[in-house]
NUMI-835370 format. One record per residue (C-alpha): residue in three letters; x, y, z. Coordinates in steps of 0.2 Angstrom, whole numbers, plus 5000, padded with zeros to 4 digits. Layout:
N
  code     X     Y     Z
   ALA     X     Y     Z
...
//
This chain:
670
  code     X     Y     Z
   UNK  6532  5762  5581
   UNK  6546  5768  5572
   UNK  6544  5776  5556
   UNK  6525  5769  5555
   UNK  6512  5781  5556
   UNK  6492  5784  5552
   UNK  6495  5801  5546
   UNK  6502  5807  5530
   UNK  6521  5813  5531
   UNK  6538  5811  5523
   UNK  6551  5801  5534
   UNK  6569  5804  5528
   UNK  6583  5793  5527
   UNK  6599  5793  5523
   UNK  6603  5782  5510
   UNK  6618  5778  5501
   UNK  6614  5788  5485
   UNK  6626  5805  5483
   UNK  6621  5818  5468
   UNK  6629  5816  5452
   UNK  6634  5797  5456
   UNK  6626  5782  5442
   UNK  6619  5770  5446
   UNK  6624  5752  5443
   UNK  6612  5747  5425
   UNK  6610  5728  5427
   UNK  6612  5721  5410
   UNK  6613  5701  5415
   UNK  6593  5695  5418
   UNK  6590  5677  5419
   UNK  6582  5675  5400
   UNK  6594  5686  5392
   UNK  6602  5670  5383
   UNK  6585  5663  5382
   UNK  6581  5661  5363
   UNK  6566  5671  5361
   UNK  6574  5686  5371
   UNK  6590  5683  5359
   UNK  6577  5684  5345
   UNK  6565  5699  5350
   UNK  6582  5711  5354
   UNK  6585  5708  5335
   UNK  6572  5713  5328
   UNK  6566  5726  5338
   UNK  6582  5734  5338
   UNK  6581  5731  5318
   UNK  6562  5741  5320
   UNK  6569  5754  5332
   UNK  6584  5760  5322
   UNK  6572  5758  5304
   UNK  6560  5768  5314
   UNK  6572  5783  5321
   UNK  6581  5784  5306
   UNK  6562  5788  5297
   UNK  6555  5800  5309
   UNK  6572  5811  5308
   UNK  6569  5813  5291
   UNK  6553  5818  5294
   UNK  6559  5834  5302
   UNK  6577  5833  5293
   UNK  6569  5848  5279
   UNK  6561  5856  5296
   UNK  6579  5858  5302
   UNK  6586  5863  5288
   UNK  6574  5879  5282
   UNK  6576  5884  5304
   UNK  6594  5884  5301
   UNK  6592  5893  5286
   UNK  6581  5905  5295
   UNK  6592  5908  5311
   UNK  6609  5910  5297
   UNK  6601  5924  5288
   UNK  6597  5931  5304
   UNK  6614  5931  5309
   UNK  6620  5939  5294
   UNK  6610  5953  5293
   UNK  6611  5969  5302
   UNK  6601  5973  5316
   UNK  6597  5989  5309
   UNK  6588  5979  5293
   UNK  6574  5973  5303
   UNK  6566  5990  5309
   UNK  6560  5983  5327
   UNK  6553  5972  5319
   UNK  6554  5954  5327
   UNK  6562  5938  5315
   UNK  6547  5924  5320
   UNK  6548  5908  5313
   UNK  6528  5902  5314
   UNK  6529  5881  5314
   UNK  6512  5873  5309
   UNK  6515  5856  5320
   UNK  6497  5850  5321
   UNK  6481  5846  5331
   UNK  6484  5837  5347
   UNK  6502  5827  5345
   UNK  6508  5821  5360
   UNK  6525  5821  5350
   UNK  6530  5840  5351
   UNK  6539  5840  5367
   UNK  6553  5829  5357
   UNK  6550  5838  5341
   UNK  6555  5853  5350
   UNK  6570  5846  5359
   UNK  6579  5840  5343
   UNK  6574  5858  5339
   UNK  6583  5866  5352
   UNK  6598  5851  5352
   UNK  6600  5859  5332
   UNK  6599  5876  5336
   UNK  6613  5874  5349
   UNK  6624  5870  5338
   UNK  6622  5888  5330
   UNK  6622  5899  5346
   UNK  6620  5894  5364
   UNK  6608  5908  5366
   UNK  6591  5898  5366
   UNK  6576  5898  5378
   UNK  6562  5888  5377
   UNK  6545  5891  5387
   UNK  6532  5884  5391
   UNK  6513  5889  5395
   UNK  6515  5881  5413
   UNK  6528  5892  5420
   UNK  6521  5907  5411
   UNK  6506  5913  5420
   UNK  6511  5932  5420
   UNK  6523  5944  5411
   UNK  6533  5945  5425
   UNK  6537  5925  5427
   UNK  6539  5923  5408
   UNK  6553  5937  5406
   UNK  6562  5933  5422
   UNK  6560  5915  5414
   UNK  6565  5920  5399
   UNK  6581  5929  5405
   UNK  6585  5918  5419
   UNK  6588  5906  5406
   UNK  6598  5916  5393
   UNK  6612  5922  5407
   UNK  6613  5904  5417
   UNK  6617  5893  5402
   UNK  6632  5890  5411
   UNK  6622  5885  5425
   UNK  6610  5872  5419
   UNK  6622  5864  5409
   UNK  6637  5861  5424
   UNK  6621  5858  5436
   UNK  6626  5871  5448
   UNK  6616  5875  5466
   UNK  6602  5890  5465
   UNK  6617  5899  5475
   UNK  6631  5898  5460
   UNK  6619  5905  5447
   UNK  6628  5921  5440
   UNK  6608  5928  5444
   UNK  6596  5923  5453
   UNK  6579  5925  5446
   UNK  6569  5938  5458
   UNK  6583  5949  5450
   UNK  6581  5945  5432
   UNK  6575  5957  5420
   UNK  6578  5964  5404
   UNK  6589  5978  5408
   UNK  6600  5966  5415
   UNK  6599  5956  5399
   UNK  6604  5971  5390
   UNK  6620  5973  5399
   UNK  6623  5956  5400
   UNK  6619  5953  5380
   UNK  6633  5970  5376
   UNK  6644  5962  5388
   UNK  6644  5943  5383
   UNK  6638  5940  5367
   UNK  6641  5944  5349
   UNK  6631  5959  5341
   UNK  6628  5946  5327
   UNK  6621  5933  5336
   UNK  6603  5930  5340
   UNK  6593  5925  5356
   UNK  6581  5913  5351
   UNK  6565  5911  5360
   UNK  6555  5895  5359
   UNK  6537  5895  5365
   UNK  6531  5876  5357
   UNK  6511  5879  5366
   UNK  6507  5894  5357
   UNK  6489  5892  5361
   UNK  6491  5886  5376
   UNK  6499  5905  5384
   UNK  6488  5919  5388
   UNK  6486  5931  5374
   UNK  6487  5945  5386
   UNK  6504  5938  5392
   UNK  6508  5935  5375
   UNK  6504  5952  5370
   UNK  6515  5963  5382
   UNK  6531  5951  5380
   UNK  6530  5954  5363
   UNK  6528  5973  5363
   UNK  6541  5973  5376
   UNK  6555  5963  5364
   UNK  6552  5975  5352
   UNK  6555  5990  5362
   UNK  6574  5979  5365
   UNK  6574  5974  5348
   UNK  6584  5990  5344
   UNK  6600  5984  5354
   UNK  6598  5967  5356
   UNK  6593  5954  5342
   UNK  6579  5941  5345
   UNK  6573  5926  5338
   UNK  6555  5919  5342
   UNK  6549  5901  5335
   UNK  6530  5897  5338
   UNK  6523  5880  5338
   UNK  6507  5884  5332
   UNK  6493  5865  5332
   UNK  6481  5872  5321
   UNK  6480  5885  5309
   UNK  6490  5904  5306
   UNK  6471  5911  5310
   UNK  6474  5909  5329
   UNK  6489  5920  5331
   UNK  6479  5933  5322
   UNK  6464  5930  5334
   UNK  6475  5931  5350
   UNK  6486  5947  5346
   UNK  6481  5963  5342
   UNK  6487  5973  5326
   UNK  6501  5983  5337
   UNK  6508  5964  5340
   UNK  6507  5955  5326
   UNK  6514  5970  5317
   UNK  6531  5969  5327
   UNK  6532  5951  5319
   UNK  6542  5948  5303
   UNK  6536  5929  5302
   UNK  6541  5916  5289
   UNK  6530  5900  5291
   UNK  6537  5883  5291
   UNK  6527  5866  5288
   UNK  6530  5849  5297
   UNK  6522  5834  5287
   UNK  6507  5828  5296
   UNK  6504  5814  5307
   UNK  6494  5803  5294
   UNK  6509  5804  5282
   UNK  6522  5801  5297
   UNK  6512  5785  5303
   UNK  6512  5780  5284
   UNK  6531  5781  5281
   UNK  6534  5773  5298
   UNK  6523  5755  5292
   UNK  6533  5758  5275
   UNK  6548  5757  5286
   UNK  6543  5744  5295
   UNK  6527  5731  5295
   UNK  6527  5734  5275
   UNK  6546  5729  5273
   UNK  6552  5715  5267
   UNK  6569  5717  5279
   UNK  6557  5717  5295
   UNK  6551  5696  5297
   UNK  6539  5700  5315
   UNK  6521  5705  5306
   UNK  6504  5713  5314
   UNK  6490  5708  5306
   UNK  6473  5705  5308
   UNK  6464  5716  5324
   UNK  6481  5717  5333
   UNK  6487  5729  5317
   UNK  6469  5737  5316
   UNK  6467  5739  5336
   UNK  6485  5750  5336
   UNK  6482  5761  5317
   UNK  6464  5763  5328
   UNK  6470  5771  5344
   UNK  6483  5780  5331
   UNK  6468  5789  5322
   UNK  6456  5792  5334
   UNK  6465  5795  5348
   UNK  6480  5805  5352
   UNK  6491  5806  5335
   UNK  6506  5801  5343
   UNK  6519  5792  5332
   UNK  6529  5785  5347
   UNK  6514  5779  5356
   UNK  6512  5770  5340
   UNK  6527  5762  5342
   UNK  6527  5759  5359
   UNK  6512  5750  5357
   UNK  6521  5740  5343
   UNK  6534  5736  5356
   UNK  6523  5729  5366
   UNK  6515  5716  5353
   UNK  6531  5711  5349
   UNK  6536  5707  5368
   UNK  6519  5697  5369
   UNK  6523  5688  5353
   UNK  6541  5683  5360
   UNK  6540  5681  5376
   UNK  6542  5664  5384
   UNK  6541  5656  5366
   UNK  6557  5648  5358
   UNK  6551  5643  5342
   UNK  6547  5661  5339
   UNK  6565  5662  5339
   UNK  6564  5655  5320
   UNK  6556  5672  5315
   UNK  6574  5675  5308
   UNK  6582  5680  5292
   UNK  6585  5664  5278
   UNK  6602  5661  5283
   UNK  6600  5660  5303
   UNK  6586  5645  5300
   UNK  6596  5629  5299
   UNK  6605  5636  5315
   UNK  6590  5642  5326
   UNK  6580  5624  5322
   UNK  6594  5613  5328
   UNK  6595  5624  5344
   UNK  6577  5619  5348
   UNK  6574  5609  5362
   UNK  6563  5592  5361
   UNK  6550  5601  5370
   UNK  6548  5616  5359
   UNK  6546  5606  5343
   UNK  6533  5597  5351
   UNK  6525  5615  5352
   UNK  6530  5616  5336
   UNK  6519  5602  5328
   UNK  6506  5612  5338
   UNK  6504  5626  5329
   UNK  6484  5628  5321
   UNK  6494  5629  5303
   UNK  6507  5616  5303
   UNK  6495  5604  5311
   UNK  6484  5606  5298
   UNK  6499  5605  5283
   UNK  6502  5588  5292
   UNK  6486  5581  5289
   UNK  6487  5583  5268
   UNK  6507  5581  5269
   UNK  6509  5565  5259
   UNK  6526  5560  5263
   UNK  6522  5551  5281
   UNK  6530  5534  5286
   UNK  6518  5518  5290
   UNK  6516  5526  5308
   UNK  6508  5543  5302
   UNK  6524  5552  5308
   UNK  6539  5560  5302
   UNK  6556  5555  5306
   UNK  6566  5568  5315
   UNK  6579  5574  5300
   UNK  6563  5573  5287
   UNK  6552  5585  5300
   UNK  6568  5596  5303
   UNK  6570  5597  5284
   UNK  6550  5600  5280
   UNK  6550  5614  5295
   UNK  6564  5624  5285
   UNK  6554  5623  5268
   UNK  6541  5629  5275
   UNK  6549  5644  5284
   UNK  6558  5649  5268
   UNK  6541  5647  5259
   UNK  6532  5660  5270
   UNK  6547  5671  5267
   UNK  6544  5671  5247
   UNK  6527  5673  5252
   UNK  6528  5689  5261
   UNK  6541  5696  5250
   UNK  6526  5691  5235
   UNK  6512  5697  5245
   UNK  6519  5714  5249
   UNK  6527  5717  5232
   UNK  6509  5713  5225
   UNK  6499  5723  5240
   UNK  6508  5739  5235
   UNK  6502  5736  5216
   UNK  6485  5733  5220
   UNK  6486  5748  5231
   UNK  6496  5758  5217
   UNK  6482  5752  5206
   UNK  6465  5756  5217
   UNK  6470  5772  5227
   UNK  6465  5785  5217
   UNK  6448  5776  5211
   UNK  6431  5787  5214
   UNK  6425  5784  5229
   UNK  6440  5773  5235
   UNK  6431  5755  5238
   UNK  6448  5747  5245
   UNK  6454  5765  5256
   UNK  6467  5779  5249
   UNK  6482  5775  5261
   UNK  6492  5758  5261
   UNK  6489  5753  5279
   UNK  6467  5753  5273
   UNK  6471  5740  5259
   UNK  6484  5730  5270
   UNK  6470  5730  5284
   UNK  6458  5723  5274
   UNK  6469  5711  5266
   UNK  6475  5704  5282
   UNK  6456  5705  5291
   UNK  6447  5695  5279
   UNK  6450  5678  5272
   UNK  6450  5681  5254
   UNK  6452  5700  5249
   UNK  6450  5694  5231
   UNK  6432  5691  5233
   UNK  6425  5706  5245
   UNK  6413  5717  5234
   UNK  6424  5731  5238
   UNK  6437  5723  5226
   UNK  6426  5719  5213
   UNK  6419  5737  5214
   UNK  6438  5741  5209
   UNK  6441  5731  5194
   UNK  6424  5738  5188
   UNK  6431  5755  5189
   UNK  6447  5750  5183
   UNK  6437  5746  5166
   UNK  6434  5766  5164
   UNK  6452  5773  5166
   UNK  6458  5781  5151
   UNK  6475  5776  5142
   UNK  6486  5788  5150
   UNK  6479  5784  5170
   UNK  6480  5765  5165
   UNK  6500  5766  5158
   UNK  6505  5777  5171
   UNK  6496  5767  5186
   UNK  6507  5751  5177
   UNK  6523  5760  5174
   UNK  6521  5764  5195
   UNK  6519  5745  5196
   UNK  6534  5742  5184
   UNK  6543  5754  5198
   UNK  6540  5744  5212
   UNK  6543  5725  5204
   UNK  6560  5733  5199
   UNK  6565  5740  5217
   UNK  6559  5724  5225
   UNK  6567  5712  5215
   UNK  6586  5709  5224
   UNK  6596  5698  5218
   UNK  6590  5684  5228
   UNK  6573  5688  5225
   UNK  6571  5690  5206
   UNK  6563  5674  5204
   UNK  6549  5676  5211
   UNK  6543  5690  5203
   UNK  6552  5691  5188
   UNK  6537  5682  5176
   UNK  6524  5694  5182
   UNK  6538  5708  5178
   UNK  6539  5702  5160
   UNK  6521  5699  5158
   UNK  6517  5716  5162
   UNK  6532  5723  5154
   UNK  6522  5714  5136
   UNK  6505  5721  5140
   UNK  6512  5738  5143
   UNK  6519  5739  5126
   UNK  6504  5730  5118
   UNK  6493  5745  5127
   UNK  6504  5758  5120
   UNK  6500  5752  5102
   UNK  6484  5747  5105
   UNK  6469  5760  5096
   UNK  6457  5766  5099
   UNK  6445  5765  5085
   UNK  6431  5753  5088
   UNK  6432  5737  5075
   UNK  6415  5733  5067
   UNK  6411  5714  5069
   UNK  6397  5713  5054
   UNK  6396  5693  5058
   UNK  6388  5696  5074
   UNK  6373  5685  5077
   UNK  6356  5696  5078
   UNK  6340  5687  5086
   UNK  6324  5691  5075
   UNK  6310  5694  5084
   UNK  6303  5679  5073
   UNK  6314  5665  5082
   UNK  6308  5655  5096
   UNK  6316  5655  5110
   UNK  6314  5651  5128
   UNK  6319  5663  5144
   UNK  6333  5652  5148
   UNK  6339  5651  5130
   UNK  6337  5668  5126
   UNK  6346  5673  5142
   UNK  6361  5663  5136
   UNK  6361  5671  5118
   UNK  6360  5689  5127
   UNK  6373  5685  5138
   UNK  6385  5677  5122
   UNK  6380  5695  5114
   UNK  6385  5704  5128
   UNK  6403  5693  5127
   UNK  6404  5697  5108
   UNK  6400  5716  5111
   UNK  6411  5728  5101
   UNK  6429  5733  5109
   UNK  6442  5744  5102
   UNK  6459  5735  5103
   UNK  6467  5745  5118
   UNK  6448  5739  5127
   UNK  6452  5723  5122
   UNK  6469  5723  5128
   UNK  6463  5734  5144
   UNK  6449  5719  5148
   UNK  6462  5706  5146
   UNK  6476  5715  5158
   UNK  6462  5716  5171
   UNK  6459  5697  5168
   UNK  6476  5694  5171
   UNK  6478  5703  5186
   UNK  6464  5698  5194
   UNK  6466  5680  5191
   UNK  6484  5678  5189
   UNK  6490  5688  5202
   UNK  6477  5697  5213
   UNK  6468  5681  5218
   UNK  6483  5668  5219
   UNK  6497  5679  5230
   UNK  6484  5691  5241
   UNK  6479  5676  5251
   UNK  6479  5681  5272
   UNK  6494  5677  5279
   UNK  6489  5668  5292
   UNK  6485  5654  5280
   UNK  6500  5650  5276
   UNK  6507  5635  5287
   UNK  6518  5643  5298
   UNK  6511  5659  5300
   UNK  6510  5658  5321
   UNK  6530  5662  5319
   UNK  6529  5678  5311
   UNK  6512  5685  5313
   UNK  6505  5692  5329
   UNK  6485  5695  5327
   UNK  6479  5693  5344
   UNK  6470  5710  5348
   UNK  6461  5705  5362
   UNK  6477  5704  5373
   UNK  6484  5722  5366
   UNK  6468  5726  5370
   UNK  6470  5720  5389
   UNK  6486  5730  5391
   UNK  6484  5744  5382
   UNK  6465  5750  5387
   UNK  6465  5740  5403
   UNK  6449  5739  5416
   UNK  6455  5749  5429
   UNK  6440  5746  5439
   UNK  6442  5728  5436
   UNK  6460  5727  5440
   UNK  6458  5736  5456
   UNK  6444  5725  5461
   UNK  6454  5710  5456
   UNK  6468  5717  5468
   UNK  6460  5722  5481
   UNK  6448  5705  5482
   UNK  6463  5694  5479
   UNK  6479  5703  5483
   UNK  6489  5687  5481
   UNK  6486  5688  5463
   UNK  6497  5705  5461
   UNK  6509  5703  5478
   UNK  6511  5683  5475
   UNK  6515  5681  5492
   UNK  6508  5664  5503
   UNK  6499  5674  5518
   UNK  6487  5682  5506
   UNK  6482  5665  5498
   UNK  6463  5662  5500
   UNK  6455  5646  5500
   UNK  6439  5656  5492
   UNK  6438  5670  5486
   UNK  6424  5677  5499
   UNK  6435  5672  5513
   UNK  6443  5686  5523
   UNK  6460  5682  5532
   UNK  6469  5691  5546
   UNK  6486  5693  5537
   UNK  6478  5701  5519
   UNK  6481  5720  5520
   UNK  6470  5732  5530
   UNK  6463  5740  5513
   UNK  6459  5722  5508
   UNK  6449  5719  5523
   UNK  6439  5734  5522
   UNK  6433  5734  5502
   UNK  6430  5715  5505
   UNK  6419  5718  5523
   UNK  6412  5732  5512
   UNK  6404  5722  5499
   UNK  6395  5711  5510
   UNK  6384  5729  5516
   UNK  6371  5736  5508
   UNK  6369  5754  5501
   UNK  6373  5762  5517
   UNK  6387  5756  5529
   UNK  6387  5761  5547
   UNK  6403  5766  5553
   UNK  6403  5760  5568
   UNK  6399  5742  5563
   UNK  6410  5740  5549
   UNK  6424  5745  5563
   UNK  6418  5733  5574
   UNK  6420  5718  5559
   UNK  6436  5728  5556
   UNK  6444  5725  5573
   UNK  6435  5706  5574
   UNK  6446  5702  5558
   UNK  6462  5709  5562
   UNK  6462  5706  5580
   UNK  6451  5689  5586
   UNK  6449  5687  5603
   UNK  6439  5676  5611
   UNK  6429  5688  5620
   UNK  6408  5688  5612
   UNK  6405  5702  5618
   UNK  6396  5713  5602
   UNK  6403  5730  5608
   UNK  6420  5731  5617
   UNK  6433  5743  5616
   UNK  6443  5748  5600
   UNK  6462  5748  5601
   UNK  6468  5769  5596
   UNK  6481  5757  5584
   UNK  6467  5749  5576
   UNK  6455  5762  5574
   UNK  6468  5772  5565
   UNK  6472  5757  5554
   UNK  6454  5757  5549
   UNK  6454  5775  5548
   UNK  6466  5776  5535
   UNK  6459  5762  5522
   UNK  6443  5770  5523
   UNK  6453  5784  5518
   UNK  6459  5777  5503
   UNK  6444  5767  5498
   UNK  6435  5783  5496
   UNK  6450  5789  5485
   UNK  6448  5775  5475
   UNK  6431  5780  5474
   UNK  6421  5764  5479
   UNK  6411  5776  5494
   UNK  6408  5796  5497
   UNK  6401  5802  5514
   UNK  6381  5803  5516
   UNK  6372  5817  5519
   UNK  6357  5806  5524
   UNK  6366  5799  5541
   UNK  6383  5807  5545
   UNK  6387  5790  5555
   UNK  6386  5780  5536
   UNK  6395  5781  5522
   UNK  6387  5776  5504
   UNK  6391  5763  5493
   UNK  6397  5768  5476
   UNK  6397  5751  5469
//
């Protein structure tokens, strides 16, 4: 037998592996010279870096007023706080599963002030005996942890931790000056009675040894009040510090990145709005977020070359000429160049481009789309300047809302929610109009490089004139005294006088800077608005940079576990790719699938209620055929284990329970 048996157990081996040895990190794969694999490592290492460099200054001011905090602690005398206790209170926010890294680039700065930190955790702190011996055993090992020494070469070990021995260990070791800080990042999460009694006993230390506490407090400065009594919270000498919020993290991470005209791979469509949905309702997490990000870009790579012309300008002539006949043949395939084709006017007598002509027209096209995002952005962020402050906020407050409906719809220029916006835009006053332009002014200048100033620099100098005719525009209505009036004597009929009405309404009276208001909106909306906001993925060669397929993000990131484990279990060949567990048909049962195989499938040929008895009987007929017709004969120990232990894990997988009804039956759970 071996090392194979029907009951549970741990078999050791001795393997090659010793403690504190690397292993070998395999860097050669087969497709790592593979276009696509060439191309995705670029850019995601471009969206990784843009990403970690946004997110540390999210917490860089965090940092900075703790290190402010834990200095002036240091500099003060003990005897200035009075037994009181320094806390640092850190409003983090509801329900992010991001805290445990906040904290540890926390505790990585506060290391470089004193080595004196602890930081626990509501899981090891059930009592106030395990979180002070925790709490100490991690102040007088430092050492320990960080040479990973045995429990037998700690300087303590933990049954004998306690604060008098943190005292004479504090007076022996450390510096009177310098603080032990105590990190506890689940403040709602510990016992307040715990809480409570370690506090109080601090501050009975506090006298001769200086501490530093730092809460992570998820929702407001109310709970500690709730959770600790007066003779607590009076020991505390808080100051409270803020971390931006999650909505505004996410926001600054898409400004970074799907926003940016740097970053060339795009979301769009329900690919975009499945991840910034799960984002919002779900769990908060910026690196989840990004995670998921991750993984749209690996489905948008992966196995596909001419994804590799997702490039910068320069890199295009280059990565075309390394496609393979094959791949432009995929190429011509694409929904949106196909469809350019068919209007393209330059084809020979044979409907067909020749190859240097198609190689030239496929580098237009991708510098084309490249303007166009750069336009399409640049503009997005004016209408978006323009519309999030409106009543009511037809088009959303946040970036991400207009970009959504933008990419989502065909045409965001004719949705009612746009039209909703340039009505409203007719009642801004002249200040909220000229500073909403002067933003827009802002963001044509920083986006205009060098290389770029072309293509925006006409709507720049068009607005740059309208500006100034606003700012001198007045206000004082102009009588029009040759304004045609209808007598009730003339005859008119309903159509006519609908028509004179609406030439009235046209003529109405308008002060200057209403005039010059109604014509700016006019401009934008015709000019600008409706020619550049088109969807992206009408643009011929949009397939290359845009990634919209949210039904697949949707298969991996909220997969049917029911439906995957039926699939695996029903047909294990699909998952183990192995040739004995290849079925003919899927209701076929074979000797060589897996024991756990045969039992689900024999168990969805019974009814409600399965007999034991008889499903072993099938059991054993599968697995070992004899020739032998006899209904009943007798069941191999070896066997009945076997089917004793997929039964097992069938019920763990929760397909069948045990039946009161008949104890010699089990019940169908599906």
């Amino acid at each position: 037998m071996g090392d194979i048996s029907v009951s549970k157990g741990v078999f050791p081996h001795k393997g090659s592996y010793k403690i504190g040895q690397k292993k070998a990190i395999r860097n050669n794969y087969d497709y790592s010279n593979e276009l696509w694999y060439i191309t995705y490592k670029e850019i995601w290492d471009m969206i990784q870096t843009k990403a970690e460099c946004i997110r540390s200054n999210m917490i860089s001011q965090l940092i900075s007023d703790l290190q402010s905090f834990v200095l002036s602690v240091q500099s003060n005398s003990i005897d200035i706080f009075k037994n009181e206790l320094p806390t640092a209170m850190l409003l983090t926010g509801v329900n992010i599963p991001d805290h445990s890294k906040i904290f540890q680039k926390i505790v990585h700065t506060l290391e470089t002030l004193t080595l004196n930190v602890a930081i626990l955790w509501s899981k090891d702190s059930n009592n106030i005996k395990s979180i002070v011996s925790d709490t100490v055993f991690q102040f007088m090992n430092k050492n320990g942890e960080k040479y990973n020494l045995q429990d037998d070469e700690y300087e303590i070990k933990k049954a004998h931790c306690s604060m008098r021995a943190l005292k004479l260990w504090y007076l022996t070791h450390c510096d009177q000056s310098d603080p032990l800080i105590i990190i506890i990042p689940d403040f709602e999460s510990f016992s307040p009675n715990v809480l409570h009694d370690f506090i109080l006993i601090l501050s009975s230390y506090s006298d001769t040894i200086k501490f530093v506490l730092l809460f992570g407090i998820a929702t407001t400065l109310h709970v500690v009040h709730r959770s600790l009594s007066y003779d607590a919270t009076s020991k505390l000498k808080v100051k409270v510090l803020h971390m931006q919020t999650q909505i505004k993290s996410l926001a600054d991470i898409l400004e970074g990145t799907i926003f940016s005209t740097d970053i060339f791979f795009r979301l769009t469509g329900r690919a975009f709005q499945l991840l910034t949905d799960i984002f919002l309702f779900n769990d908060f997490s910026v690196d989840r977020f990004l995670q998921h990000y991750k993984l749209c870009t690996i489905h948008h790579f992966y196995g596909n070359n001419i994804n590799s012309l997702c490039c910068q300008r320069k890199d295009i002539k280059s990565r075309i000429s390394a496609l393979t006949e094959e791949d432009i043949k995929d190429l011509k395939k694409l929904p949106s160049f196909e469809k350019y084709l068919k209007t393209y006017q330059q084809l020979d007598e044979n409907n067909k481009l020749k190859d240097k002509k198609l190689m030239n027209l496929i580098e237009t096209l991708l510098i084309q789309f490249h303007e166009y995002m750069t336009r399409f952005l640049t503009i997005l962020k004016c209408l978006h300047t323009l519309v999030s402050t409106l009543p009511k906020e037809p088009l959303g407050k946040q970036l991400r809302e207009v970009y959504t409906k933008t990419v989502y719809s065909s045409n965001v220029t004719e949705s009612q929610e746009y039209r909703e916006c340039l009505q409203l835009l007719n009642f801004l006053s002249k200040e909220e109009l000229l500073t909403k332009l002067e933003s827009i002014k802002m963001i044509l200048e920083n986006t205009m490089k060098e290389e770029e100033k072309y293509l925006l620099k006409e709507f720049h100098e068009n607005l740059t004139t309208r500006i100034n005719e606003i700012k001198d525009a007045s206000l004082d209505v102009i009588n029009n005294n040759n304004a045609e009036i209808i007598s009730a004597d003339q005859k008119l009929s309903r159509n006519q006088l609908k028509q004179k009405l609406f030439e009235l309404s046209q003529n109405h009276k308008r002060s200057p800077y209403k005039q010059a208001q109604f014509d700016l909106i006019n401009y934008l909306d015709r000019e600008i608005f409706s020619v550049y906001l088109l969807n992206p993925t009408e643009i011929p060669m949009n397939e290359i940079f845009c990634y919209n397929d949210g039904n697949a993000v949707k298969q991996h990131i909220r997969g049917s576990v029911r439906g995957s484990i039926h699939m695996g279990l029903n047909d294990p060949q699909t998952y183990l790719q192995c040739g004995c567990c290849k079925l003919e048909n899927e209701d076929a049962i074979s000797t060589t699938l897996p024991d756990l195989s045969i039992i689900y499938k024999l168990h969805l040929e019974s009814k409600k209620l399965i007999n034991m008895y008889d499903w072993l009987q099938a059991f054993s007929t599968i697995v070992d055929p004899v020739e032998d017709t006899e209904e009943e004969r007798e069941i191999d120990p070896k066997i009945q284990a076997r089917f004793t232990r997929a039964v097992t894990d069938l019920q763990y997988l929760g397909f069948i329970k045990t039946s009161r009804l008949k104890t010699d039956h089990v019940k169908r759970l599906t």
